[in-house]
Backbone as JSON Lines, residues from 0, in Angstrom:
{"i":0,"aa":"X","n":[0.83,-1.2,0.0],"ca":[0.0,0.0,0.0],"c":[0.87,1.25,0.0]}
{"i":1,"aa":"X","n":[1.69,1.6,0.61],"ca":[2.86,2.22,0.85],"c":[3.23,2.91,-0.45]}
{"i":2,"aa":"X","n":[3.85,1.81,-1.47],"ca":[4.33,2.21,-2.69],"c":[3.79,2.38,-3.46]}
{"i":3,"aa":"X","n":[1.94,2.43,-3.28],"ca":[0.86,3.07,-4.14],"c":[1.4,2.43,-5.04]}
{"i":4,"aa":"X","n":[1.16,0.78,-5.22],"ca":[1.44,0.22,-6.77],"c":[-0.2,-1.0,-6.32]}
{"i":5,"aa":"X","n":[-1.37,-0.06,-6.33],"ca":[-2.59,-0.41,-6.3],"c":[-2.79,-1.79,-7.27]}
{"i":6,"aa":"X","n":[-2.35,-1.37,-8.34],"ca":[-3.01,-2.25,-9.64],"c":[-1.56,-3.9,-8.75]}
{"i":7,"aa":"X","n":[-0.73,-3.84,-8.49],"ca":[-0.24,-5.3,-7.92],"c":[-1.1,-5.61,-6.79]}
{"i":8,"aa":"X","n":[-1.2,-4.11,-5.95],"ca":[-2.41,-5.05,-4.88],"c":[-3.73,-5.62,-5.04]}
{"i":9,"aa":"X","n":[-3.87,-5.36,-6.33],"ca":[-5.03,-6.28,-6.79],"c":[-4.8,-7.21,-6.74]}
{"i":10,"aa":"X","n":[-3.74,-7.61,-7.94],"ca":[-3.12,-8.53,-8.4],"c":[-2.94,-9.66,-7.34]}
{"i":11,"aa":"X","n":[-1.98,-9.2,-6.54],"ca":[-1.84,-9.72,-5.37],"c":[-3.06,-10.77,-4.33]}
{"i":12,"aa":"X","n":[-3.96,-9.53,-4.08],"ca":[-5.4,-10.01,-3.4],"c":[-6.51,-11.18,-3.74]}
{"i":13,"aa":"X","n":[-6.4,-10.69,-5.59],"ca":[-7.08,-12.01,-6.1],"c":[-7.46,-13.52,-5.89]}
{"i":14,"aa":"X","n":[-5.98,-13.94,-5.74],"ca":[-6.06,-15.46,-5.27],"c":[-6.08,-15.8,-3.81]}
{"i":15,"aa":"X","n":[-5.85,-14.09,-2.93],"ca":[-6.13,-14.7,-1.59],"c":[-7.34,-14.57,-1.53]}
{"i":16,"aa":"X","n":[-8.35,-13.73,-1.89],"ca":[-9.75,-13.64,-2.37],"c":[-10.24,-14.84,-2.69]}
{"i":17,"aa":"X","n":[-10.29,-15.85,-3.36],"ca":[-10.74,-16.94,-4.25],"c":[-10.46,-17.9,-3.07]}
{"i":18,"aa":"X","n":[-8.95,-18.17,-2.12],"ca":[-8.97,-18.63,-1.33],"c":[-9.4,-18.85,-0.5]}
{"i":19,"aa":"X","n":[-9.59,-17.33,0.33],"ca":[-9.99,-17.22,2.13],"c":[-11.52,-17.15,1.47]}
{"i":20,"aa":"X","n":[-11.96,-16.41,0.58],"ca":[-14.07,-16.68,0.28],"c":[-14.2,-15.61,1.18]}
{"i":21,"aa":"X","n":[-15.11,-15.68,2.34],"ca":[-15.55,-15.09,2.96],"c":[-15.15,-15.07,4.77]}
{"i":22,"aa":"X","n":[-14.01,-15.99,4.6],"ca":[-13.4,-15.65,5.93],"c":[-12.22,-14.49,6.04]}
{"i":23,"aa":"X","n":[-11.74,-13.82,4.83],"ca":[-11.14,-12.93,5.03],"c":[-10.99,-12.24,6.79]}
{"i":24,"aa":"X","n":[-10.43,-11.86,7.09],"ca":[-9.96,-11.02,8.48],"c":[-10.79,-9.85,8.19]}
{"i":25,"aa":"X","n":[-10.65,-8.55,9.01],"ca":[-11.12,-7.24,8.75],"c":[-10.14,-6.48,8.04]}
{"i":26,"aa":"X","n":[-8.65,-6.65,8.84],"ca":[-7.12,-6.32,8.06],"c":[-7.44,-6.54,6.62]}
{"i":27,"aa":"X","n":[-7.55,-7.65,6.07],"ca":[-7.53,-8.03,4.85],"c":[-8.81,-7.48,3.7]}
{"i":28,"aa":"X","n":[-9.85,-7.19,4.83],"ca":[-11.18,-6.86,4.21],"c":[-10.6,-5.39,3.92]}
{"i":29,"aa":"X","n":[-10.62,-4.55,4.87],"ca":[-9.77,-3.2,4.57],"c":[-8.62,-2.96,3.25]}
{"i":30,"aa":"X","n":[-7.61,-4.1,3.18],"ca":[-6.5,-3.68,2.52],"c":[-7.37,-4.24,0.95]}
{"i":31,"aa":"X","n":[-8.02,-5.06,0.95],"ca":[-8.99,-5.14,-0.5],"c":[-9.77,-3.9,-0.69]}
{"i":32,"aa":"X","n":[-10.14,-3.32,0.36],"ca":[-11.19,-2.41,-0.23],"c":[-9.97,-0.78,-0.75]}
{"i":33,"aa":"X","n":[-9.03,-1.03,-0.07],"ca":[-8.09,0.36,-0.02],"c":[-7.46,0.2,-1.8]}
{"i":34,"aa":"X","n":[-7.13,-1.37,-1.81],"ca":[-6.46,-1.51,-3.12],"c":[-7.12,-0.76,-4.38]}
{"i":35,"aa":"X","n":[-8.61,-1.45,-4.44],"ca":[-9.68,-1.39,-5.5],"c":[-10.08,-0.09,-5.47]}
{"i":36,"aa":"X","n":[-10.1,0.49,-4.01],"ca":[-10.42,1.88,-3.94],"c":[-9.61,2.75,-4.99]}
{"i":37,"aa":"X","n":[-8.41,2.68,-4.4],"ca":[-7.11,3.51,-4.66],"c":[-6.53,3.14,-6.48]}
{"i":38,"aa":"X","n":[-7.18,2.08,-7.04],"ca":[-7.22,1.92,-8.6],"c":[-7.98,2.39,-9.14]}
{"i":39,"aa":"X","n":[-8.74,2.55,-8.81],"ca":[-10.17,3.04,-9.47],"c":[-10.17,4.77,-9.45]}
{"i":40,"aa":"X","n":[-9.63,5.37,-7.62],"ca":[-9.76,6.58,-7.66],"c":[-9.01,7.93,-9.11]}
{"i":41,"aa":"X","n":[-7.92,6.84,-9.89],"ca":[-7.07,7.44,-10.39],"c":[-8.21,7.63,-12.01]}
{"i":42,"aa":"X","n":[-8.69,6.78,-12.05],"ca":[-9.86,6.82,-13.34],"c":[-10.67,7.69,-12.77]}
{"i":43,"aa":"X","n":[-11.4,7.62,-12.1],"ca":[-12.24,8.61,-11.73],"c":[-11.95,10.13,-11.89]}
{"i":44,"aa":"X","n":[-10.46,10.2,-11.81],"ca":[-10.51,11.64,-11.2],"c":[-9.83,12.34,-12.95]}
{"i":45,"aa":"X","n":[-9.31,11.1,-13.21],"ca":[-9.06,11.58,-14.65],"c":[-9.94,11.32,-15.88]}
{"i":46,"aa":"X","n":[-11.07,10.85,-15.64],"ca":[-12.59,11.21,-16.18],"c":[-12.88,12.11,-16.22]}
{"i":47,"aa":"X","n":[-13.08,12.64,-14.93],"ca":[-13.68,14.47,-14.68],"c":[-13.1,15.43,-15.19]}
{"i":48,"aa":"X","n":[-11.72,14.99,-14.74],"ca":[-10.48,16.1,-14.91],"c":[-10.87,16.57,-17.07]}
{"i":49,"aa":"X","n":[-10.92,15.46,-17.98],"ca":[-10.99,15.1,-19.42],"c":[-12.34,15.84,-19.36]}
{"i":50,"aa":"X","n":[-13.43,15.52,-18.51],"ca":[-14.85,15.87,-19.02],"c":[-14.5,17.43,-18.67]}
{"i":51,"aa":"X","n":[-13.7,18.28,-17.98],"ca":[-13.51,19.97,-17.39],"c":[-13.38,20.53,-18.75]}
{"i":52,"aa":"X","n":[-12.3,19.75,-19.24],"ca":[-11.54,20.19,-20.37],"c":[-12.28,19.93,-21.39]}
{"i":53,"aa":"X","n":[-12.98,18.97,-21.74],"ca":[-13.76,19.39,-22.97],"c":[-14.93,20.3,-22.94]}
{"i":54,"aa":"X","n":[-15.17,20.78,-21.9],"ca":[-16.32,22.19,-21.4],"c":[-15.68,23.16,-22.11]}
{"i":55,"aa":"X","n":[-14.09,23.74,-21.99],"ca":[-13.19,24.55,-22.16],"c":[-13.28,24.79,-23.51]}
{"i":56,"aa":"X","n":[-14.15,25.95,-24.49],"ca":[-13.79,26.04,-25.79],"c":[-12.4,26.15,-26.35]}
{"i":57,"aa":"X","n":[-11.57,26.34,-25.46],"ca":[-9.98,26.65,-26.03],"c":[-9.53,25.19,-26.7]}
{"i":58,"aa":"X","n":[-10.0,24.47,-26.08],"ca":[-9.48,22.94,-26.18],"c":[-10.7,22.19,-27.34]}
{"i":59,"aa":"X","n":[-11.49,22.99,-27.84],"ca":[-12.59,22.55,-28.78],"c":[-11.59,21.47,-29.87]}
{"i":60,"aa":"X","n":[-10.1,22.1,-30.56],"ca":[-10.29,21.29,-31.41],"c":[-9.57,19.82,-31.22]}
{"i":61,"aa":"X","n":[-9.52,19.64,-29.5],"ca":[-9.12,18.14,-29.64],"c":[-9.94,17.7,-28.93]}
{"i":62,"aa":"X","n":[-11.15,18.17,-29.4],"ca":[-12.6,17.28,-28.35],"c":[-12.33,16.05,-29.04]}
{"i":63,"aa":"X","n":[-12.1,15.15,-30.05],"ca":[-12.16,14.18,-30.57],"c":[-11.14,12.85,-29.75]}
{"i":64,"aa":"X","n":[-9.82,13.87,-29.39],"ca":[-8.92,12.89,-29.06],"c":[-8.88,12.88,-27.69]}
{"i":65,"aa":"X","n":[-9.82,14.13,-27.03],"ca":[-10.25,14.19,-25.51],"c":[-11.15,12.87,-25.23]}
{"i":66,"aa":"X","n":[-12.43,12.94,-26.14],"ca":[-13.34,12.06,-26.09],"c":[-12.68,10.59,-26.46]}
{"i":67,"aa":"X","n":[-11.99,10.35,-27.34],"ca":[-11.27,8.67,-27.15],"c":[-10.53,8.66,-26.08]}
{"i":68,"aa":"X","n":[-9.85,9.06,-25.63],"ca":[-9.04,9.05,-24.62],"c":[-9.69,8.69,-23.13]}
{"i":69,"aa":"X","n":[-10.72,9.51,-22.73],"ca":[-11.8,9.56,-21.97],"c":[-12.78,8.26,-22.11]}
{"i":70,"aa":"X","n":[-12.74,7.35,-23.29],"ca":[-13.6,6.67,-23.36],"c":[-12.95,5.05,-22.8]}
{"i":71,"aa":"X","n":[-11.38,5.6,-23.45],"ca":[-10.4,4.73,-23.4],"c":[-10.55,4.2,-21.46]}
{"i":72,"aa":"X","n":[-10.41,5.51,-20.64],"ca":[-10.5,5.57,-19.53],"c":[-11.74,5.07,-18.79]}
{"i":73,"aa":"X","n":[-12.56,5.37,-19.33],"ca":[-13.63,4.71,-18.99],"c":[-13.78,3.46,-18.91]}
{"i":74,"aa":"X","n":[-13.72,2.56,-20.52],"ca":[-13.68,1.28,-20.42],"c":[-12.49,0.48,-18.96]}
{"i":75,"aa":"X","n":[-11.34,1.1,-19.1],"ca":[-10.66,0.45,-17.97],"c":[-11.38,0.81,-16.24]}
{"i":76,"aa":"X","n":[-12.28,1.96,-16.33],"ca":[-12.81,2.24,-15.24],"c":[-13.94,0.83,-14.5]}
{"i":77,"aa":"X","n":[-14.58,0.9,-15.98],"ca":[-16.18,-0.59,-15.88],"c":[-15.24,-1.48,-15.84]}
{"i":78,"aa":"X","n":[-14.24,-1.86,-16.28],"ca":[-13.76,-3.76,-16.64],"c":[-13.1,-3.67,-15.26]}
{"i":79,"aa":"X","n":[-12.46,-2.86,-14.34],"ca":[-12.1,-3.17,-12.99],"c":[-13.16,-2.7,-12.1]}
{"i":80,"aa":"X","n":[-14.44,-2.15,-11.96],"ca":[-15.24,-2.19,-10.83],"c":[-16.36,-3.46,-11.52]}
{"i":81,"aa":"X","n":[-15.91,-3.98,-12.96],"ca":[-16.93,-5.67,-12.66],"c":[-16.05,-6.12,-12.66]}
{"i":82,"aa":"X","n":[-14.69,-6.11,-12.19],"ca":[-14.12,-7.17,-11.75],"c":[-14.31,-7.65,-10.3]}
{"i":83,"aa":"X","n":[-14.28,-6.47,-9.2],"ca":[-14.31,-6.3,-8.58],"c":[-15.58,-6.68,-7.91]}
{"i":84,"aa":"X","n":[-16.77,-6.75,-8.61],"ca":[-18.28,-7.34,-8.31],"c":[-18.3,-8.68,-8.62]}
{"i":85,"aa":"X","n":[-17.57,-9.02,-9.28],"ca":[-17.74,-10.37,-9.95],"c":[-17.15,-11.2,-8.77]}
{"i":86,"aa":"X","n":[-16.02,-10.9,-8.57],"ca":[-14.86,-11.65,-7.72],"c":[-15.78,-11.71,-6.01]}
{"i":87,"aa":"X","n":[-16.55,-10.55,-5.71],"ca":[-17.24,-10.43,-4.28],"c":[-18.35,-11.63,-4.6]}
{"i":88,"aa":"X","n":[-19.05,-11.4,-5.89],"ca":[-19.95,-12.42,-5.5],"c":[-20.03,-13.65,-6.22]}
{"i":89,"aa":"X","n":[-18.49,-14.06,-6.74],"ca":[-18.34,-15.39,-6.68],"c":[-17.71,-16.35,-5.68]}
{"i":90,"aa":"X","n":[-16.79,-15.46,-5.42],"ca":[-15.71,-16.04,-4.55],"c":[-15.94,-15.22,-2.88]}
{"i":91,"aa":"X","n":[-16.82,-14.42,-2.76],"ca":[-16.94,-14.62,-1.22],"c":[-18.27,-14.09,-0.72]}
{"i":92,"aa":"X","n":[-19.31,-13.79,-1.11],"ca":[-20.71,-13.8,-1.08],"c":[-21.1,-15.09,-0.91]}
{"i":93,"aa":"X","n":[-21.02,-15.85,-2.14],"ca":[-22.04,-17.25,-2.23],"c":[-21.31,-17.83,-0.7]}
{"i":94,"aa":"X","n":[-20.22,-17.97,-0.15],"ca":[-20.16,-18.42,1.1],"c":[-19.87,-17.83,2.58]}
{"i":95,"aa":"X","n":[-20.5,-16.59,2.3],"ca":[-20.45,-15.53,3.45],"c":[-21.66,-15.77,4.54]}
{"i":96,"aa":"X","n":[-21.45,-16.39,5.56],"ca":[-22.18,-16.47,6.29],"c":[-22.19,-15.55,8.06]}
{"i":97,"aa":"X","n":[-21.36,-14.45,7.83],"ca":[-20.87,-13.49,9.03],"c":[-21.75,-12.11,8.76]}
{"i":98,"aa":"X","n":[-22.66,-11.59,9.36],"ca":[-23.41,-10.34,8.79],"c":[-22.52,-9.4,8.63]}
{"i":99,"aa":"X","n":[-21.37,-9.14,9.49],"ca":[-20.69,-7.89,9.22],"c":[-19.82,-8.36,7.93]}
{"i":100,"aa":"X","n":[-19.7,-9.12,7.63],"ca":[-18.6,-9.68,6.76],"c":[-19.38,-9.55,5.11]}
{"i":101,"aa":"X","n":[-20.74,-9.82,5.17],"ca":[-21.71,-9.92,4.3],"c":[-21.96,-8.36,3.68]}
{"i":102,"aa":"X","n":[-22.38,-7.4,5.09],"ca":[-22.65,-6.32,4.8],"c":[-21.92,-5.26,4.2]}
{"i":103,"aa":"X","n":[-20.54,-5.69,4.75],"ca":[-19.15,-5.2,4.05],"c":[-19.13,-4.9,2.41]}
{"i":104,"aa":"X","n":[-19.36,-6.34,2.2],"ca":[-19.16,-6.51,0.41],"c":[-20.13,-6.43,0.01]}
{"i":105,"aa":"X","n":[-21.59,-6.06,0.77],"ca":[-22.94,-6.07,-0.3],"c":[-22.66,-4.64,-0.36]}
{"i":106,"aa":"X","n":[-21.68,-3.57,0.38],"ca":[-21.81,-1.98,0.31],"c":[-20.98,-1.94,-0.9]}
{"i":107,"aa":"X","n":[-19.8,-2.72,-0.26],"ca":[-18.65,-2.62,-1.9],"c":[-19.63,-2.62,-3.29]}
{"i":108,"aa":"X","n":[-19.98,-3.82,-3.28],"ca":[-21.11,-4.14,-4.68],"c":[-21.88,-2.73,-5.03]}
{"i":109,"aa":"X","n":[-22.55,-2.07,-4.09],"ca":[-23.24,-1.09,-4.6],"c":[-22.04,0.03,-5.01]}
{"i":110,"aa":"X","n":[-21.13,0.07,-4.2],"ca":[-20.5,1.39,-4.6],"c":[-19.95,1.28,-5.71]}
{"i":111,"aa":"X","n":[-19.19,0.19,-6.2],"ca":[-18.48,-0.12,-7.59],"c":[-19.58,0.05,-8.55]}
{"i":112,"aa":"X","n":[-20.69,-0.29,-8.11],"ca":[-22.05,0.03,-9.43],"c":[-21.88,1.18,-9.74]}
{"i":113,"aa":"X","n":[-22.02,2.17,-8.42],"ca":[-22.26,3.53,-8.54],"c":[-21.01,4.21,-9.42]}
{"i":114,"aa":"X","n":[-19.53,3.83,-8.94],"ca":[-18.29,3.99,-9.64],"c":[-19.23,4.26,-10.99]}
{"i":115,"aa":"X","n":[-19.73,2.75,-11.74],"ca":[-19.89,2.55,-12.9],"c":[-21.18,3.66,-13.65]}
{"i":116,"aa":"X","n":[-22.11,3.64,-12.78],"ca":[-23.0,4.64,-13.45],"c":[-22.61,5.88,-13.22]}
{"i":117,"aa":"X","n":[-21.65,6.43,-12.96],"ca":[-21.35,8.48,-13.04],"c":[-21.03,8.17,-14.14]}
{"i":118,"aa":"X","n":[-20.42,7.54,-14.78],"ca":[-20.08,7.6,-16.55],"c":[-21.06,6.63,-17.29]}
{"i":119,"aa":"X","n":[-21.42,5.65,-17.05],"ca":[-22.54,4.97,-18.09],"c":[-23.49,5.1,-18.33]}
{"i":120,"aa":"X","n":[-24.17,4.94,-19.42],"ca":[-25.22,5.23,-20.4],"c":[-26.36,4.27,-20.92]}
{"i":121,"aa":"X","n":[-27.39,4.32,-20.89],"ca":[-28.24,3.41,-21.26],"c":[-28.68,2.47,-20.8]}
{"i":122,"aa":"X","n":[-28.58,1.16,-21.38],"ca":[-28.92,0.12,-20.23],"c":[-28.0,-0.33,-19.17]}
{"i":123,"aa":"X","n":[-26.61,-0.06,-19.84],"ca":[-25.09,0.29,-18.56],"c":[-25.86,0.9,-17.01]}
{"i":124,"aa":"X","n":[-26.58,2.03,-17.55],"ca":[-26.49,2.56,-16.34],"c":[-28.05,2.45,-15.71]}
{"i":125,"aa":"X","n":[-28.6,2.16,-16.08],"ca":[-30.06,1.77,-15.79],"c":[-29.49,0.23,-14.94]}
{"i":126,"aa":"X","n":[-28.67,-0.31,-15.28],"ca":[-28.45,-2.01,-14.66],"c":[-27.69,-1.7,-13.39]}
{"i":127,"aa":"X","n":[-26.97,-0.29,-13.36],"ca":[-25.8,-0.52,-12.24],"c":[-26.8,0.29,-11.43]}
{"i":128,"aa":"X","n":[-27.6,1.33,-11.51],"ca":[-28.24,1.56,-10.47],"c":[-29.35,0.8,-10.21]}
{"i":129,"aa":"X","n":[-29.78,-0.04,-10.47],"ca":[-30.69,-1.03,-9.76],"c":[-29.88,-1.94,-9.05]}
{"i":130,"aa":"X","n":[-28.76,-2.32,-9.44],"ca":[-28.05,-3.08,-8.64],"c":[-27.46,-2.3,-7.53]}
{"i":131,"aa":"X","n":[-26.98,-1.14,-7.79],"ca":[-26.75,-0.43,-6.59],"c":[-27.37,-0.64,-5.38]}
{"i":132,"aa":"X","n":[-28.76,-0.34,-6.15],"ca":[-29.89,0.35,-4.73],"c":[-30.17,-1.12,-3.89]}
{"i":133,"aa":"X","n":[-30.22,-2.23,-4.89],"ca":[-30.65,-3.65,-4.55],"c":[-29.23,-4.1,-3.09]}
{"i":134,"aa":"X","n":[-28.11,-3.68,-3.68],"ca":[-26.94,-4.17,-2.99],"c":[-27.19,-3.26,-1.44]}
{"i":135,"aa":"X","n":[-26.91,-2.04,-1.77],"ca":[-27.05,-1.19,-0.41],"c":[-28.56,-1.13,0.44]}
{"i":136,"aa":"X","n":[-29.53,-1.79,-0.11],"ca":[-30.95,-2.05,0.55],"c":[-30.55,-3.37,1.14]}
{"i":137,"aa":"X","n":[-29.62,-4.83,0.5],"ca":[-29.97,-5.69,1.02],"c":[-28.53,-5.73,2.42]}
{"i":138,"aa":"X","n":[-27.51,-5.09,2.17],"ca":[-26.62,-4.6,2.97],"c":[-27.09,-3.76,4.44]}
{"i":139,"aa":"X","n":[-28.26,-2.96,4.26],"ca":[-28.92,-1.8,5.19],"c":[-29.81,-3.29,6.14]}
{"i":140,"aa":"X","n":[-30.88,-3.75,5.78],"ca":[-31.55,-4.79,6.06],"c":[-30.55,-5.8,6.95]}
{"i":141,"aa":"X","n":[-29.32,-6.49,6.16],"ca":[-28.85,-7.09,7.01],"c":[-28.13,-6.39,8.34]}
{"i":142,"aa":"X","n":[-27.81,-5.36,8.51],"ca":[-27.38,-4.73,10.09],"c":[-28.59,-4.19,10.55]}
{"i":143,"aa":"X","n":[-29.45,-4.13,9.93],"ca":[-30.55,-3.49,10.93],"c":[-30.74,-5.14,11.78]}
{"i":144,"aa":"X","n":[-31.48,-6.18,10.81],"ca":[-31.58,-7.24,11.62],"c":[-30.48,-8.16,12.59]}
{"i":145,"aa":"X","n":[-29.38,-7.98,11.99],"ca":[-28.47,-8.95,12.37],"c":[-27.23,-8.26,13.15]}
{"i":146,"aa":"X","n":[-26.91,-7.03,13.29],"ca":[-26.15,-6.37,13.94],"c":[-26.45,-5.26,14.72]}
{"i":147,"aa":"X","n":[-25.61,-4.98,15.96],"ca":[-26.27,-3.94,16.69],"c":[-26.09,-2.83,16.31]}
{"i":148,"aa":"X","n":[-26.44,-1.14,17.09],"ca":[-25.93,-0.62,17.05],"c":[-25.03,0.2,16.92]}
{"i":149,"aa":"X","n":[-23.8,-0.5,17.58],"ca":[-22.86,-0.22,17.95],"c":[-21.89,-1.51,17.67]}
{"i":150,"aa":"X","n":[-21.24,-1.49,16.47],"ca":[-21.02,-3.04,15.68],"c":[-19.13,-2.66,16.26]}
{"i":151,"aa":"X","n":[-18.43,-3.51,17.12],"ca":[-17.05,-3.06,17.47],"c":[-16.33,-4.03,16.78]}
């Protein structure tokens, strides 16, 4: 984490992911969510940063190579937050049986949706916010019933 080389701590996490399922630690639950966080944040911010600049008429006549570039960014933005959904609910959802452990990755799930719909379009983004709302409703539900208050 240290040497901010995010995209190995993926790398890295994957097969302990596929391994541990849903017994992950909290340590480990954290340093997955910091990794995926901290890969993703760098698309994000250079999405916006591309979408400022093509507002900017000065920069009108490379809206073309703004817009591939930006799109370019994009696609790598969706193919790592469904990676990132895919991997939660193959490899440690289907055998998550800990509510805090559950509720953890049903929030991840929604937020990587959300990642995905500030830039997607159409049925892209019509699919990630239903899944959003579905993930963070069934995430909310499980700590209301299954955890207290005050979850230490």
């Amino acid at each position: 984490e240290q040497s901010e080389r995010f995209e190995d701590m993926v790398d890295f996490l994957k097969p302990v992911m596929k391994e541990k399922g849903s017994t992950l630690s909290n340590d480990e639950r954290n340093l997955l969510s910091v990794a995926f966080k901290n890969l993703i944040s760098s698309q994000r911010s250079g999405i916006r940063t591309i979408s400022a600049i093509e507002q900017n008429k000065k920069y009108e006549k490379y809206a073309g190579a703004l817009g591939e570039y930006k799109t370019k960014i994009e696609d790598a933005l969706f193919k790592n937050c469904e990676t990132i959904i895919n991997i939660i609910k193959a490899d440690i959802l289907s055998s998550a049986s800990e509510a805090e452990a559950k509720a953890f990755f049903l929030k991840m799930i929604g937020d990587y949706c959300r990642y995905i719909a500030e830039n997607a379009k159409g049925e892209r983004l019509e699919n990630c916010k239903q899944e959003a709302l579905k993930s963070y409703q069934e995430a909310q539900e499980l700590c209301v019933s299954d955890l207290g208050a005050c979850n230490a």
